[in-house]
N, C-alpha and C positions, 0 to 999 in steps of 0.2 A: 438360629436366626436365619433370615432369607437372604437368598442371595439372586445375583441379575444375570442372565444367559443373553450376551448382545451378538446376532446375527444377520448377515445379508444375504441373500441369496439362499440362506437355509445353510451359509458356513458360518460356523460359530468364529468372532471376532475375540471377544475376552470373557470372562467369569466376574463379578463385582460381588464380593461379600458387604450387607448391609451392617455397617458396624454403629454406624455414627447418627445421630438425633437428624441430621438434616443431610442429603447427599444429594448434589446439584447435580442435572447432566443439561449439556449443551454441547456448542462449537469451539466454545471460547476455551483455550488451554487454562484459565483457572477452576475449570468445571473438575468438579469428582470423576464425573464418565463425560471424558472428550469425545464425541460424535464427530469425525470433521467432514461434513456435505452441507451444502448448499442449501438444503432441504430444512436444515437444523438450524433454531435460533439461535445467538452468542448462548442467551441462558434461556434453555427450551422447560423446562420441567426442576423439580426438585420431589426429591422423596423423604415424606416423614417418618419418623419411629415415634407412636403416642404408647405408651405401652409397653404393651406386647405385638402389635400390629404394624402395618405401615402403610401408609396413604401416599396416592403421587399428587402434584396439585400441578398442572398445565400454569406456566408463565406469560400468557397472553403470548402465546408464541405465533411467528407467523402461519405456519399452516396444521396447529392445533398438534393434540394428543389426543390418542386411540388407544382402550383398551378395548379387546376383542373384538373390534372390528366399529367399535361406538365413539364417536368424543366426547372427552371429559372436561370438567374443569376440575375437581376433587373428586378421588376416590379412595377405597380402602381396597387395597392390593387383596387378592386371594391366589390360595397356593396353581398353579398353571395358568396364571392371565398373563395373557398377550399384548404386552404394551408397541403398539405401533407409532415410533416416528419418523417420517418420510418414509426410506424403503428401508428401513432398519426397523427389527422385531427384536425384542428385549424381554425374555420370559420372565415371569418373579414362581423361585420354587423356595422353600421352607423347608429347612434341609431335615427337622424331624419329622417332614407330614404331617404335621397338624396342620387343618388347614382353618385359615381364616375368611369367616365366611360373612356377609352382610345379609342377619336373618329377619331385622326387622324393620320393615319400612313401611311406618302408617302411609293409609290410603282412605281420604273420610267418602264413606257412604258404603265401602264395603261391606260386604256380608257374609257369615258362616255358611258354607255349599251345605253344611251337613252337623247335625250336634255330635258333640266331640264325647271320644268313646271314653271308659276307662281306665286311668294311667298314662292317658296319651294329650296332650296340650297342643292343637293345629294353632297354625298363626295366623287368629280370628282375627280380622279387622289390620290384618297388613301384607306385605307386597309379598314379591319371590321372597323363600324361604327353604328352608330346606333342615327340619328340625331330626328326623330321624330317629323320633322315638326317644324316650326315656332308657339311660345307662340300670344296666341288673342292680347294680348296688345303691351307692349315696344318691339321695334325690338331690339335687342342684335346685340353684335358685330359681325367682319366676319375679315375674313379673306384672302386675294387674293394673289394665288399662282403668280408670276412676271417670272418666268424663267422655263425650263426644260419641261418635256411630260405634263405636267398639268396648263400650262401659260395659265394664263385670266381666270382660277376659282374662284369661292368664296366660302370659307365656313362658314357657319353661326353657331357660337361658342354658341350654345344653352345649353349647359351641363355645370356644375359646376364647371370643371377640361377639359381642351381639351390638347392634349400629342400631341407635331408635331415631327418629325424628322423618323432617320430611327434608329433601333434596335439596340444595338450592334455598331453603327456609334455615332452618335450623336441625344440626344432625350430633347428637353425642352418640362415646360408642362404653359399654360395658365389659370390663373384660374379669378374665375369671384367674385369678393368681392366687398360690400356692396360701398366700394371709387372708383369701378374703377375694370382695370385687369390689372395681373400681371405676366411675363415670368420670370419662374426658371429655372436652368438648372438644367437635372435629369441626364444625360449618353454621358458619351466621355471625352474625354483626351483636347479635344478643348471646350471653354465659347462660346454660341451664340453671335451673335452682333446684338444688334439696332443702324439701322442709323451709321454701320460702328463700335460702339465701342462695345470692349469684355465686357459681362456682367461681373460687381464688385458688389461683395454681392451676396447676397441668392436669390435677388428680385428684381425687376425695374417695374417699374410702365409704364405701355403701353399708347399712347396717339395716337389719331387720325391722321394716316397717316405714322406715326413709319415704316420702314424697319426691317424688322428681315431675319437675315443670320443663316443658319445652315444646316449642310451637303450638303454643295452646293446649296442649294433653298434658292429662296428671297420668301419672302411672308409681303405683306402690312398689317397693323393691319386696319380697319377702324373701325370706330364709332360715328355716331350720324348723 
């Protein structure tokens, strides 16, 4: 699992192994990671564990949270991101290298640069990405966009963690575990639906052929 590198200056402060479903940091001494500056809210941030993954979400704090240099309100931590608060820098590394990556973010009106070759599935019809090609062996699951500027793609869910939705709307993430995959919801006021019904629970377990709804996109689950 990951763990948190808190530094100022570029000297390392402490190590935080992420063990626990929710891990608070602030000023305030009942914080998980005590920050004590000025800079820092009593309770600035909290970090989730959905999964396999783990998201910070910014507490209305007063002078925000930063990863890599951007502010957030929610995100999905990846392995070397640089969470910025005040003049404290706070790594998240994933102590076996996997890293977790946010590979899909629809974008309506996008379009294919180019027809997609052989074997190979580009992330038609969504944001940054970073797919890396098809593994030599098991084909992994995929994904097919069903409605909107990006009907009739497929994406091939090769990463450990794949995030569908749009920003700020509605965001579930997919993750790929040893029984199977599994759709969480991470962002929005609204549960995704498989097959029509609102996700109940933390977790639903995906199976071949599954409809998934959220922010107005269908997308098929396939596998196998």
């Amino acid at each position: 699992m990951g763990k948190l590198v808190v530094s100022l200056d570029g000297v390392v402060i402490k190590e935080v192994q992420i063990t626990k479903d929710k891990t608070t940091l602030g000023r305030r001494p009942y914080n998980d990671i005590v920050i004590d500056n000025l800079a820092v809210s009593g309770e600035h941030a909290v970090l989730q564990m959905v999964g396999a993954d783990v998201f910070i979400e910014d507490l209305n704090s007063t002078n925000g949270t930063y990863i890599n240099g951007k502010a957030i309100k929610k995100q999905l931590l990846s392995h070397n991101d640089t969470v910025e608060i005040g003049k404290y820098k706070i790594k998240f590394l994933v102590e076996d290298g996997t890293e977790y990556e946010k590979t899909m973010i629809m974008k309506p009106g996008t379009r294919p640069p180019a027809p997609p070759s052989p074997g190979y599935s580009p992330n038609v019809g969504f944001g940054a990405s970073n797919f890396g090609g098809l593994g030599p062996s098991t084909a992994p699951a995929s994904i097919r966009v069903l409605n909107g500027a990006a009907a009739g793609r497929e994406v091939v869910l090769t990463k450990v963690v794949t995030t569908v939705g749009k920003p700020g709307v509605q965001v579930a993430s997919i993750t790929k575990r040893p029984g199977g995959y599994v759709l969480a919801h991470v962002e929005g006021a609204a549960q995704p639906t498989v097959n029509g019904n609102p996700l109940i629970g933390e977790t639903v377990q995906l199976k071949n052929g599954d409809v998934i709804e959220l922010a107005g996109t269908q997308m098929q689950f396939i596998q196998g």
